[in-house]
NUKOLDREN-340609 format. One record per residue: residue in one letter; x, y negated, z negated of N, C-alpha, C, CB in turn; residue number from 1. Coordinates in nm, 2 decimals. Each point is the difference from the previous one (the first is absolute). Last residue first. Glycine has a CB too. Layout:
REM residues N
<node type="a" n_u="X" n_v="Y" n_w="Z" ca_u="X" ca_v="Y" ca_w="Z" c_u="X" c_v="Y" c_w="Z" cb_u="X" cb_v="Y" cb_w="Z" seq="NUM"/>
...
***
This chain:
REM residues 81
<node type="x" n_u="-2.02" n_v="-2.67" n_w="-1.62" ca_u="-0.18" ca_v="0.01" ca_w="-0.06" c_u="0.00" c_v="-0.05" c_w="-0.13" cb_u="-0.07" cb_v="0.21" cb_w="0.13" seq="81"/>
<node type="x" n_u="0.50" n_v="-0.15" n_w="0.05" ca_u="-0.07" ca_v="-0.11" ca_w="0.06" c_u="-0.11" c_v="-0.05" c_w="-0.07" cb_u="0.07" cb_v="0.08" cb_w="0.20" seq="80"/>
<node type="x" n_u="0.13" n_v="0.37" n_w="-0.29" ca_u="0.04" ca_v="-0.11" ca_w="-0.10" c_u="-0.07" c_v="-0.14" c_w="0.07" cb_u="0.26" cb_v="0.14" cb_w="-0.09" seq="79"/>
<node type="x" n_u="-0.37" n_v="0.22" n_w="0.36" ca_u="-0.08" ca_v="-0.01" ca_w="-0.17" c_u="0.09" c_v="-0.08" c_w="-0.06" cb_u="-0.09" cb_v="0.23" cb_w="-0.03" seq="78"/>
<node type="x" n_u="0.31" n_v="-0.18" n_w="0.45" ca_u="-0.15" ca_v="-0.03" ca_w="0.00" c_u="-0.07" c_v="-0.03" c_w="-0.13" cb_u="0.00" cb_v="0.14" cb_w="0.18" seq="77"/>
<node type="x" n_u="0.40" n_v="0.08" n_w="-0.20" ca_u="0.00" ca_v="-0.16" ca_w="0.05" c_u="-0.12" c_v="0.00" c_w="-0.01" cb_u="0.18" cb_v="-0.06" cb_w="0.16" seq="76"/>
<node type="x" n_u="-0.20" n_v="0.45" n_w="-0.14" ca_u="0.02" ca_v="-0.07" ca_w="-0.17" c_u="0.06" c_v="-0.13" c_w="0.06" cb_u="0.06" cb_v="0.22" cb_w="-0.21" seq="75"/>
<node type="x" n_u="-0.11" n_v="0.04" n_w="0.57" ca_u="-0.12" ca_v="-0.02" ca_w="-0.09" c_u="0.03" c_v="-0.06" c_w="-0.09" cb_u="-0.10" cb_v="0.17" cb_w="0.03" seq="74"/>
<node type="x" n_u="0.47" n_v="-0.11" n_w="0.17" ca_u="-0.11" ca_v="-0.12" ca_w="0.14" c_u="-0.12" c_v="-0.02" c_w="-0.11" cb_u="0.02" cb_v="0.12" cb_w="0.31" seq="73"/>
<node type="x" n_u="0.32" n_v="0.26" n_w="-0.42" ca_u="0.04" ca_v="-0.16" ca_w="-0.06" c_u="-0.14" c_v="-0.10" c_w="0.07" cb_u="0.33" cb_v="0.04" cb_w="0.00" seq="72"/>
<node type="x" n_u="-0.37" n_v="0.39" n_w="0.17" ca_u="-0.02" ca_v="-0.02" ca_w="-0.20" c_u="0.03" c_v="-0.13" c_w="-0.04" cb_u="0.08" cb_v="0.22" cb_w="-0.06" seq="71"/>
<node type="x" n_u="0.01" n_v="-0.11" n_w="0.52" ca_u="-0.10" ca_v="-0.03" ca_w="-0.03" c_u="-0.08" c_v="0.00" c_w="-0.17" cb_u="0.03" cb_v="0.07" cb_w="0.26" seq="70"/>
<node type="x" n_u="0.46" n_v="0.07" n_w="-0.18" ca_u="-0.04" ca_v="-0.15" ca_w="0.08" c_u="-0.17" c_v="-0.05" c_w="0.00" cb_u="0.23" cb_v="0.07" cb_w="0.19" seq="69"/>
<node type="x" n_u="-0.12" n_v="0.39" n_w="-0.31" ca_u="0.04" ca_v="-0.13" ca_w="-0.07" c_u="0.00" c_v="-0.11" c_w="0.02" cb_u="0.09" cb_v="0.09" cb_w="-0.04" seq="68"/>
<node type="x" n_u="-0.21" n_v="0.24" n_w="0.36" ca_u="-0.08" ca_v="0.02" ca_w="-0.11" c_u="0.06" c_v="-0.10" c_w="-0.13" cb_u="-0.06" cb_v="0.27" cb_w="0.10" seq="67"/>
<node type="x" n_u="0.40" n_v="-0.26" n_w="0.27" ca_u="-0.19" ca_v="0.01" ca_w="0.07" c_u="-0.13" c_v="-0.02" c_w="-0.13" cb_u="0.09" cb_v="0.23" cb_w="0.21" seq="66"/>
<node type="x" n_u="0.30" n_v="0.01" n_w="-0.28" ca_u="0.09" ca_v="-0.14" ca_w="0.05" c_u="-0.17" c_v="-0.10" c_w="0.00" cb_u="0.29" cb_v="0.12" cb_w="0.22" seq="65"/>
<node type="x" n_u="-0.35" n_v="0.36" n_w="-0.19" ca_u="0.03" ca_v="-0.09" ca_w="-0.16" c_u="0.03" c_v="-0.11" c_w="-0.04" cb_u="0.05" cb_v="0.15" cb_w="-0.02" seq="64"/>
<node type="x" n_u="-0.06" n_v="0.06" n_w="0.46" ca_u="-0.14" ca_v="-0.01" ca_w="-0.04" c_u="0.02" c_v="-0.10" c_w="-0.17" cb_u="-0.09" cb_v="0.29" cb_w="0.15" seq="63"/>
<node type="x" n_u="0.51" n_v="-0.33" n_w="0.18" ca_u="-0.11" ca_v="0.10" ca_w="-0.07" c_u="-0.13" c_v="-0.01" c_w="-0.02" cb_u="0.17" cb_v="0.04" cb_w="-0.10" seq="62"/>
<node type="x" n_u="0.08" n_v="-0.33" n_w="0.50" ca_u="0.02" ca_v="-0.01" ca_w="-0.16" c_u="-0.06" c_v="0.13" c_w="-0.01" cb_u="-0.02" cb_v="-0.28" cb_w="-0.08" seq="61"/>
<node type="x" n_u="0.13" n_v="0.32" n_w="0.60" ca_u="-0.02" ca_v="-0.14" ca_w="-0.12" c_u="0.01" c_v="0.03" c_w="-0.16" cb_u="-0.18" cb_v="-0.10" cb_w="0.17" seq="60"/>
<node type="x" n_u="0.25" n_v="0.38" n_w="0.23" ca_u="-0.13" ca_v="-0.06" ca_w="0.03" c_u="-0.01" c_v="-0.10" c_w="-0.12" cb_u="-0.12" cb_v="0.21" cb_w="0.14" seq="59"/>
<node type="x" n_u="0.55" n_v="-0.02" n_w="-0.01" ca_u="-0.10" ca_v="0.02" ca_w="0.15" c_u="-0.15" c_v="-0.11" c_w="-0.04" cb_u="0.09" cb_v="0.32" cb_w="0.07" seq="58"/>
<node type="x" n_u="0.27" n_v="-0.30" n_w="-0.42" ca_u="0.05" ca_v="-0.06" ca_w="0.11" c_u="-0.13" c_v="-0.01" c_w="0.12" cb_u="0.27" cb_v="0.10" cb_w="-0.08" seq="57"/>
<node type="x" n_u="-0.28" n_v="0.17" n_w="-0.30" ca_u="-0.05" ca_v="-0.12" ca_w="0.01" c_u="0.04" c_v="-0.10" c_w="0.08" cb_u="-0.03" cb_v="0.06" cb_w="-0.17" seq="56"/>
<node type="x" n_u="0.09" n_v="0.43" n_w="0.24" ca_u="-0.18" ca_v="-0.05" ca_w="-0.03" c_u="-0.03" c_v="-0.16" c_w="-0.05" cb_u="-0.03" cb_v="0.25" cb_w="-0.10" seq="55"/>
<node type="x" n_u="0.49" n_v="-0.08" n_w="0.08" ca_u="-0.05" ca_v="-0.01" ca_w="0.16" c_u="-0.12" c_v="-0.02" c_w="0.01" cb_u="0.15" cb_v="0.13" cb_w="0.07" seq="54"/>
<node type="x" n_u="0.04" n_v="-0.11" n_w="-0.50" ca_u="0.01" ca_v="-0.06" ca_w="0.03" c_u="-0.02" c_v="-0.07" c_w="0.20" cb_u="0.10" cb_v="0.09" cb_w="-0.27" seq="53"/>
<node type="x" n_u="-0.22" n_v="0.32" n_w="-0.01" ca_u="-0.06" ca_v="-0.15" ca_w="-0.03" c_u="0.04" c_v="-0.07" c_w="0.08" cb_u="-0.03" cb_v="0.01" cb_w="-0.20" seq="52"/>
<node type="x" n_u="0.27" n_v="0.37" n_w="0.24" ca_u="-0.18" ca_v="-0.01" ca_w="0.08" c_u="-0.05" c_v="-0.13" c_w="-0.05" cb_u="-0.11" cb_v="0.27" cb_w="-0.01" seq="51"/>
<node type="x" n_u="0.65" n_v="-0.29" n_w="0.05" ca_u="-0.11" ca_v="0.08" ca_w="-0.15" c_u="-0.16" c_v="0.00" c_w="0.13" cb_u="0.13" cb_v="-0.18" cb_w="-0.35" seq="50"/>
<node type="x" n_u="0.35" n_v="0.08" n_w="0.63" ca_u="-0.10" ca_v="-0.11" ca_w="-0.15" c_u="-0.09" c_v="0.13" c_w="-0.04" cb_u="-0.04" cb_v="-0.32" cb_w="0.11" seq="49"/>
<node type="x" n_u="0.55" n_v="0.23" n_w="0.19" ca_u="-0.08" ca_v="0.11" ca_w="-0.05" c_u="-0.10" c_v="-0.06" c_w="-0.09" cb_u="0.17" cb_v="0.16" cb_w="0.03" seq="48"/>
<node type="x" n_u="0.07" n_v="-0.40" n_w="0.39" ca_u="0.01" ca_v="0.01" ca_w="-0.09" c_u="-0.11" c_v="0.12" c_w="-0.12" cb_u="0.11" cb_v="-0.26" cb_w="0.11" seq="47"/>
<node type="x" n_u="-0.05" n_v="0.21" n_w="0.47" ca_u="0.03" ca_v="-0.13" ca_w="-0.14" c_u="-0.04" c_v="0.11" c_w="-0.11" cb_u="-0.10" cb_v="-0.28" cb_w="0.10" seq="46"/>
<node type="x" n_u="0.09" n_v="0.41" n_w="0.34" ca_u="0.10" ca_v="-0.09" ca_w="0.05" c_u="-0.01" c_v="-0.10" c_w="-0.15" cb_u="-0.03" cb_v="0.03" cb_w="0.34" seq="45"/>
<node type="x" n_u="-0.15" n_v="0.46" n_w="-0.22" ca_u="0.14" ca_v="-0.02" ca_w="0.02" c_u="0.04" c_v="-0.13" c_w="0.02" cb_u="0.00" cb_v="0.20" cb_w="0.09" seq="44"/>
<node type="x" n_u="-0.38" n_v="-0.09" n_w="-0.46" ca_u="0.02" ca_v="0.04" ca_w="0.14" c_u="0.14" c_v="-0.03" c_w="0.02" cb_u="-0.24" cb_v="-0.04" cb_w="0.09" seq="43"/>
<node type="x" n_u="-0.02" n_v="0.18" n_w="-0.53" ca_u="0.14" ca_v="-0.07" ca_w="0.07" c_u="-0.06" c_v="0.04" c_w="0.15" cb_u="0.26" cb_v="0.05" cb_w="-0.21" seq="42"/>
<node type="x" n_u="-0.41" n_v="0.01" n_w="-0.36" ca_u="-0.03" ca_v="-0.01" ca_w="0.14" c_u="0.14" c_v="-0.05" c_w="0.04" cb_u="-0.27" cb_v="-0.05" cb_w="-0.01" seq="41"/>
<node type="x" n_u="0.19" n_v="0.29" n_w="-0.44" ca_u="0.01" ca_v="-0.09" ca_w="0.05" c_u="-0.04" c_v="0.02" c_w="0.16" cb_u="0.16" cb_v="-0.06" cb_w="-0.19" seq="40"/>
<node type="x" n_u="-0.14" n_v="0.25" n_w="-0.36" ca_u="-0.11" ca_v="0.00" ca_w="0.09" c_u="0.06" c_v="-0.09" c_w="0.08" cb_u="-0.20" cb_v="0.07" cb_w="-0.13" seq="39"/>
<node type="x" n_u="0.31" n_v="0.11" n_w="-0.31" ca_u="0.11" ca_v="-0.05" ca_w="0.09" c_u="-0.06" c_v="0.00" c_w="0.17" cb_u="0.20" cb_v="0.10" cb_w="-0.20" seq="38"/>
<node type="x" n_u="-0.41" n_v="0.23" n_w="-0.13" ca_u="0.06" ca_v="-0.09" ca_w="-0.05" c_u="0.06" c_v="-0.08" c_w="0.13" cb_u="0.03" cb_v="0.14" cb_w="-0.24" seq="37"/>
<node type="x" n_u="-0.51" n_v="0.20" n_w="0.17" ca_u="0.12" ca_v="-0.03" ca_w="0.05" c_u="0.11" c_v="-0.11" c_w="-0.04" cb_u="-0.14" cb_v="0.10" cb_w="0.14" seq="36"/>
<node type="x" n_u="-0.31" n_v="0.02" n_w="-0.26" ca_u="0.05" ca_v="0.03" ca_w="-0.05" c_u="0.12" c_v="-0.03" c_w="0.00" cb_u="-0.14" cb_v="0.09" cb_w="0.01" seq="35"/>
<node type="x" n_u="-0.29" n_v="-0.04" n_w="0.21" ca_u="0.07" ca_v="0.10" ca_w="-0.01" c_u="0.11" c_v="-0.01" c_w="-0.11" cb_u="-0.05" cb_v="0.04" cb_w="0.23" seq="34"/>
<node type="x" n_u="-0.09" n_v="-0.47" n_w="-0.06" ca_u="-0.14" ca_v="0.09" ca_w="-0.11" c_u="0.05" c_v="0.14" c_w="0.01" cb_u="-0.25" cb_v="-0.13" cb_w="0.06" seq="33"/>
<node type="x" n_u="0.51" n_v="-0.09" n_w="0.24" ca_u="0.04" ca_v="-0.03" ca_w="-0.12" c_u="-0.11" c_v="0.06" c_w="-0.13" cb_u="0.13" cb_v="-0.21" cb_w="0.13" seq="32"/>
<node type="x" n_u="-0.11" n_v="0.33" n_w="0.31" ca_u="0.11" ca_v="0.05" ca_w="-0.09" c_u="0.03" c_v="-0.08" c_w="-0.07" cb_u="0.08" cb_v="0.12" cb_w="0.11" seq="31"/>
<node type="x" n_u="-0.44" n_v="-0.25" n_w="0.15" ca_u="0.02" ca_v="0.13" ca_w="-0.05" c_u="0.08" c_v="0.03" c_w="-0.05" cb_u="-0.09" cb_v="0.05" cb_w="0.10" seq="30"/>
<node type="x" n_u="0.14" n_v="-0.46" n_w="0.10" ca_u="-0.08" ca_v="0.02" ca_w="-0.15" c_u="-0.05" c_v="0.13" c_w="-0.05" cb_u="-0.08" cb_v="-0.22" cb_w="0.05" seq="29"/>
<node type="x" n_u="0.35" n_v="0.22" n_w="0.35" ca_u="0.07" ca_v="-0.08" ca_w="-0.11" c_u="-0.10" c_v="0.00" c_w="-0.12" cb_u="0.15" cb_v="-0.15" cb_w="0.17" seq="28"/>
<node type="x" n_u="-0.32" n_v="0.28" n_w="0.26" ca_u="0.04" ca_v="0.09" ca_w="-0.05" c_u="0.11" c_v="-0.03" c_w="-0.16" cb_u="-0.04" cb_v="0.09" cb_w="0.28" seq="27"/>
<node type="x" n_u="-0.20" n_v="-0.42" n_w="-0.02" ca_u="-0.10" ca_v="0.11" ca_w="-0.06" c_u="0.06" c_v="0.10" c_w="-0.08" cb_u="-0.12" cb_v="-0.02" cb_w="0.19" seq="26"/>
<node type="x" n_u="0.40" n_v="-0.27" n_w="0.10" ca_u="-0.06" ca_v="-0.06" ca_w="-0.17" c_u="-0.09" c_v="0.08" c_w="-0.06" cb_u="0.01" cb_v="-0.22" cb_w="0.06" seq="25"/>
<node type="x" n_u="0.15" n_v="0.34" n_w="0.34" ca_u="0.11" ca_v="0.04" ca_w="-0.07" c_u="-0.06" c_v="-0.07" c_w="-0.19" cb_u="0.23" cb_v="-0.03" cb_w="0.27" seq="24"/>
<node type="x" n_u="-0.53" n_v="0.03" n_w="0.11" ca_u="0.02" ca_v="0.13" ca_w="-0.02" c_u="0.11" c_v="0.03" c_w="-0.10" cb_u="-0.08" cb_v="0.04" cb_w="0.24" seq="23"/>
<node type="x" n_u="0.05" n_v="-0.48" n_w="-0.03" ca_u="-0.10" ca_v="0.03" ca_w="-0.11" c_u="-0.04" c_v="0.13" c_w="-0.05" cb_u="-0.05" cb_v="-0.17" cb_w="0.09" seq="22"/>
<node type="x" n_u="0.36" n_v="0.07" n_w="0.26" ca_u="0.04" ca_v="-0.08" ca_w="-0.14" c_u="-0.10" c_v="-0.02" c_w="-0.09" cb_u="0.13" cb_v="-0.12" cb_w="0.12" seq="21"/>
<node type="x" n_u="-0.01" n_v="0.51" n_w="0.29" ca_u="-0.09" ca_v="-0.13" ca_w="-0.05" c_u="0.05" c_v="-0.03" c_w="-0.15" cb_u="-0.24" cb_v="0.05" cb_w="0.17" seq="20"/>
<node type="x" n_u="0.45" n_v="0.29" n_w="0.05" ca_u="0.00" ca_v="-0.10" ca_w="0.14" c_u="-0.08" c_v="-0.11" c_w="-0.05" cb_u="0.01" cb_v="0.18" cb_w="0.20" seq="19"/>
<node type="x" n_u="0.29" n_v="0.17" n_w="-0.61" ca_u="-0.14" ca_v="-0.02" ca_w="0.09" c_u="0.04" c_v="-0.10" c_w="0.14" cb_u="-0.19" cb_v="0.00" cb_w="-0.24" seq="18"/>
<node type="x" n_u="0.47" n_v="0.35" n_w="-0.12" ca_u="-0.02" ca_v="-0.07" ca_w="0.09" c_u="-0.14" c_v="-0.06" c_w="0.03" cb_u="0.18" cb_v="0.12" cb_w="0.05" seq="17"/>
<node type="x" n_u="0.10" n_v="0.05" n_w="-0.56" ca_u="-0.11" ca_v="0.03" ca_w="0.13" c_u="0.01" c_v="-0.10" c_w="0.10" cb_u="-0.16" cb_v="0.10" cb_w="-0.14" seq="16"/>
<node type="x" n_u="0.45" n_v="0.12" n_w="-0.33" ca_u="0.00" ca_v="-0.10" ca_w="0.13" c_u="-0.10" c_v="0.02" c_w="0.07" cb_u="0.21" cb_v="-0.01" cb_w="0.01" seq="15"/>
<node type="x" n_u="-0.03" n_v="0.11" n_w="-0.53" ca_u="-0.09" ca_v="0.10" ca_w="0.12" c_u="0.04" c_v="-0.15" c_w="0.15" cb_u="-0.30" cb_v="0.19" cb_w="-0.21" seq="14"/>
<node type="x" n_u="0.60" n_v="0.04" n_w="-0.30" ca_u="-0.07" ca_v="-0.09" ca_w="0.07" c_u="-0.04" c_v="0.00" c_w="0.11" cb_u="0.09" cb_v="-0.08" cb_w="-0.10" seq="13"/>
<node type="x" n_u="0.01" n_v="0.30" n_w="-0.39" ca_u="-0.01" ca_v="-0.01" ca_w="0.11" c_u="-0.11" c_v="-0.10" c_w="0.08" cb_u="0.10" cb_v="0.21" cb_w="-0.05" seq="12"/>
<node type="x" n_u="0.03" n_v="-0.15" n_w="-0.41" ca_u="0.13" ca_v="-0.03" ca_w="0.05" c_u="-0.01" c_v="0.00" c_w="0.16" cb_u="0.11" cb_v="0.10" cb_w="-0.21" seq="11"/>
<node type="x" n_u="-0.53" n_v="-0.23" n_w="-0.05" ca_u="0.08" ca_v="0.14" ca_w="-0.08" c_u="0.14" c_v="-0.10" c_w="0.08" cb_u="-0.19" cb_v="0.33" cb_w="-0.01" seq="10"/>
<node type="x" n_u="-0.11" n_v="-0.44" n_w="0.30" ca_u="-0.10" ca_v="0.05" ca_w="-0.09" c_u="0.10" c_v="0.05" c_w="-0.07" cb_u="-0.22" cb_v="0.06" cb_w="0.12" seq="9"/>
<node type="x" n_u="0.18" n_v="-0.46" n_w="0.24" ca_u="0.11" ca_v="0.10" ca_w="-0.07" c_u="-0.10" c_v="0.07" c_w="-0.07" cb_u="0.24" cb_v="-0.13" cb_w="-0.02" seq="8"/>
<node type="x" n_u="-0.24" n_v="-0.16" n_w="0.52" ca_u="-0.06" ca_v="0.06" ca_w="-0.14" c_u="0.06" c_v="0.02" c_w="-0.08" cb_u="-0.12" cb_v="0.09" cb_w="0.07" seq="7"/>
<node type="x" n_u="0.04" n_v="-0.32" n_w="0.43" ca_u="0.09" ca_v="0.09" ca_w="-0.08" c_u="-0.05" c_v="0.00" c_w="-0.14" cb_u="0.20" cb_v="-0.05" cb_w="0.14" seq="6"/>
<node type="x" n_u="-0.36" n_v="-0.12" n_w="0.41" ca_u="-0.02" ca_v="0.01" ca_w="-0.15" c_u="0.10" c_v="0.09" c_w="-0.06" cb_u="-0.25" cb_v="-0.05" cb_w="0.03" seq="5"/>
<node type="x" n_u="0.27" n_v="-0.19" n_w="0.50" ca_u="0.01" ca_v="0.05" ca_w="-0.14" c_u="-0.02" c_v="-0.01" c_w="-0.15" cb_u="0.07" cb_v="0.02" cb_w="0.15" seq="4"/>
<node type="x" n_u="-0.19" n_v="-0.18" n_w="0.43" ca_u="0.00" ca_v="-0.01" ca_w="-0.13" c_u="0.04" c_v="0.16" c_w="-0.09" cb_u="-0.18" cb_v="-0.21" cb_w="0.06" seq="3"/>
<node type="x" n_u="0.18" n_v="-0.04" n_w="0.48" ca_u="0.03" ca_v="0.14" ca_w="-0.08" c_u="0.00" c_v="-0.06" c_w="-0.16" cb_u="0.16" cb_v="0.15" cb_w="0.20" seq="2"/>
<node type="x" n_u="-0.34" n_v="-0.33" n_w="0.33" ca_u="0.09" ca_v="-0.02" ca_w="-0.11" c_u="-0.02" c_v="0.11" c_w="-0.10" cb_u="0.00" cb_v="-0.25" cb_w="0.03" seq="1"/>
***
């Protein structure tokens, strides 16, 4: 299968090919810490999503998502206490 990343920087816009879907995500969060605007993914048979959004689809919640939820757990806890 064939993934595409696209970009914009300015007025111009870039396109890259990969064969792996994690090569394309890799490459997606690099252009975005680069900077890049309008960052998306797409293979040929669905819909165009953001690196995040495929990073959260594939492996689950954020770290941050993740790191709150256990914030709330503690201070529950301590209000218990």
């Amino acid at each position: 299968m064939s993934f595409t990343v696209t970009a914009r920087e300015s007025a111009r816009r870039f396109a890259f090919q990969h064969a792996s879907l994690l090569n394309a995500l890799d490459q997606g969060m690099s252009l975005i810490a680069a900077g890049m605007a309008d960052v998306l993914i797409a293979d040929g048979s669905g819909p165009a999503r953001t690196p995040a959004d495929l990073y959260r689809h594939l492996f689950g919640g954020s770290s941050a998502e993740t790191a709150g939820v256990s914030e709330r757990r503690h201070t529950s806890l301590a209000v218990a206490a």
